[in-house]
N, C-alpha and C positions, 0 to 999 in steps of 0.2 A: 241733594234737594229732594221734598218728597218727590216722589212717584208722582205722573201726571200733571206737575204744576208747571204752565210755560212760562217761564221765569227766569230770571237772569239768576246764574247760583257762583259764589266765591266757598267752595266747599275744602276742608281737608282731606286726603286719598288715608281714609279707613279702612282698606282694605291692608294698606301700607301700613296702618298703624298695628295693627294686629301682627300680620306679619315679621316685624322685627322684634316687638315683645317677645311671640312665639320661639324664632328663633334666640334671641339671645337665652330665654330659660332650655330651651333643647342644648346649646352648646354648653350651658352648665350641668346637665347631664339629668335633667326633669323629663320626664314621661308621661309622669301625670298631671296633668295641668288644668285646671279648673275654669269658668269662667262666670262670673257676677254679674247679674245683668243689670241693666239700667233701667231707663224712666221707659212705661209701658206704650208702644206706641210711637217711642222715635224711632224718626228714622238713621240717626246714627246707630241709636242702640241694633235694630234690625240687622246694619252692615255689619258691626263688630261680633253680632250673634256668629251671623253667616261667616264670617270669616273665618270665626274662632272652628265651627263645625268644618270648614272646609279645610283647613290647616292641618285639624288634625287628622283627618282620615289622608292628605298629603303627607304629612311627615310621619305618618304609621301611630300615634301615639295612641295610649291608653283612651277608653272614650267611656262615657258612662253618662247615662241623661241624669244620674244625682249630682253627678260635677257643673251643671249649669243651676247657677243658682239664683233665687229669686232675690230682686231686691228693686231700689226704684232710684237709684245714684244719692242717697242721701247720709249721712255718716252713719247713721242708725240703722242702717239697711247692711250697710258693710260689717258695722257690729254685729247683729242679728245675726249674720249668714255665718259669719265663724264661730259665735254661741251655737248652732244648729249642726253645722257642720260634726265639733267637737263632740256633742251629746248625742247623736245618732249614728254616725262613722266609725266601725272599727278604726284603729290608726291604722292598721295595713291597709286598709282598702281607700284613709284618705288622700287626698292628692298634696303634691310636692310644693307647687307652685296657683297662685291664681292672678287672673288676669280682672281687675277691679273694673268696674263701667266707667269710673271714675276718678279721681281724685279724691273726692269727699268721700266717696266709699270707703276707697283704699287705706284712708287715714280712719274711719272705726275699726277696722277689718284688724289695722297694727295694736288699737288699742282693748280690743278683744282678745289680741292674742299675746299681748303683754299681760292682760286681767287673769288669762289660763295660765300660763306661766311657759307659751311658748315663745323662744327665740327667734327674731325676724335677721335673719333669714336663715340661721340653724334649722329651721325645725319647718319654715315654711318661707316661700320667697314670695313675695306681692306687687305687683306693678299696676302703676294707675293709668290713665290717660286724661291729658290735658297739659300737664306742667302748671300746676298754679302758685303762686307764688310762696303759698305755704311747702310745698315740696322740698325745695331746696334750702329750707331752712337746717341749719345747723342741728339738731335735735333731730328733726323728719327725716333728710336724705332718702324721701322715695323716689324709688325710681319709676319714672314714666315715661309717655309719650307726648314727645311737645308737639302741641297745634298750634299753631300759625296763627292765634286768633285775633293778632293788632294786626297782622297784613293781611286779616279778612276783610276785617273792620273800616280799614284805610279801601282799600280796594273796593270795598263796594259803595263806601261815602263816593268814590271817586267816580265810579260807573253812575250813579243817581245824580250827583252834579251836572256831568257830561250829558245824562238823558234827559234831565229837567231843560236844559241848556240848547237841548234837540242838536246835537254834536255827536251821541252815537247811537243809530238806530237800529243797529244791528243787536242779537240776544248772547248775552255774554256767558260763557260758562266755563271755570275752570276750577282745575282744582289744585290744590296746592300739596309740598310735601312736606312729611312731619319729618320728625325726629327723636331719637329713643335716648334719653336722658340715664344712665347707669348710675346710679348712688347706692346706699346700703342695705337697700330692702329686698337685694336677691345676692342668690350667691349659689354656692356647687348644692345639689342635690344631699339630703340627708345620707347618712351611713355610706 
C-alpha cells in the first residue's frame, strides 16, 4: 500500500516476487540480470525496484545502473527497452536474463527480440510479473510471477462488506503470497 495511507491493504509480498524470479535465473546460471522498470511512481514498481537492487548485491551478481531500465509497464516500453538495449550494449557487456515490471512489457520485450533475431531463452531469458492470462498461452509460455489478484479482489470486496455492515472495525492488512510460473521464456545461461 502506499506509504502513509491508513488503510485497510490486501497486498501481494513483492519482495517474494522478485526473490524467486531472481533465484530461479541464478540457478540457471545467470549473473547478469537486468531489470525493466515499470509505471513511474508505483508503488509496487518502487518494491520490485528495491528488491531487484537488494538481491543483487545479496546474491553477489553482476550490477550495472545501465541494466535498470526505463520503461512504464506497457508493451511498447518492453519493446523499446530491448531495441535500446541491442543498439547501445556491446553483447559482452549485455545481460543474460531480465526481470519485466510486467507482463505486458515482457510480452514486447519477446517480440523485440524475435524482430532482432534473438532466441528467447537461447540468447536471453525474460520473466514477467502477474501471470495474465495471455502468459500461458500455448504460443507465449512466459514465465512469470502469479499475483493473487482474484483472492485480492475477493478479499477486499469482503473486508468492505463487513465494514459497510460495521461487523469489522478493526484496519486489515495483509499480504498474500505469489507464485513463480516456469514456461519457456528462461532457460540455462548463454555459452
Amino acid at each position: 500500500k502506499p506509504q502513509g495511507l491508513d488503510a485497510d491493504s490486501i497486498v501481494a509480498d513483492q519482495f517474494l516476487a522478485v526473490r524467486l524470479a531472481m533465484e530461479h535465473l541464478t540457478e540457471l546460471g545467470h549473473r547478469r540480470i537486468a531489470f525493466l522498470e515499470g509505471t513511474e511512481g508505483s508503488p509496487v514498481n518502487k518494491e520490485r525496484r528495491e528488491a531487484y537492487k537488494l538481491l543483487v548485491k545479496e546474491m553477489g551478481l553482476e550490477s550495472r545502473e545501465s541494466w535498470i531500465l526505463d520503461g512504464d509497464g506497457s508493451c511498447r516500453s518492453g519493446y523499446d527497452a530491448i531495441a535500446g538495449m541491442l543498439a547501445y550494449m556491446p553483447e559482452n557487456q549485455r545481460p543474460t536474463a531480465i526481470l519485466s515490471a510486467n507482463d505486458m512489457a515482457a510480452l514486447g520485450m519477446l517480440d523485440a527480440a524475435f524482430d532482432r533475431g534473438l532466441g528467447i531463452p537461447e540468447d536471453l531469458s525474460v520473466i514477467g510479473f502477474d501471470d495474465l492470462f495471455v502468459a500461458g498461452n500455448r504460443r507465449v509460455q512466459l514465465t512469470t510471477v502469479h499475483m493473487p489478484r482474484y483472492t485480492m479482489g475477493r478479499m477486499a470486496t469482503d473486508i468492505l462488506i463487513r465494514k459497510i455492515n460495521k461487523k469489522m472495525p478493526e484496519k486489515v492488512e495483509q499480504v498474500l503470497p505469489v507464485k513463480l510460473m516456469v514456461r519457456r521464456t528462461t532457460g540455462p545461461v548463454p555459452g
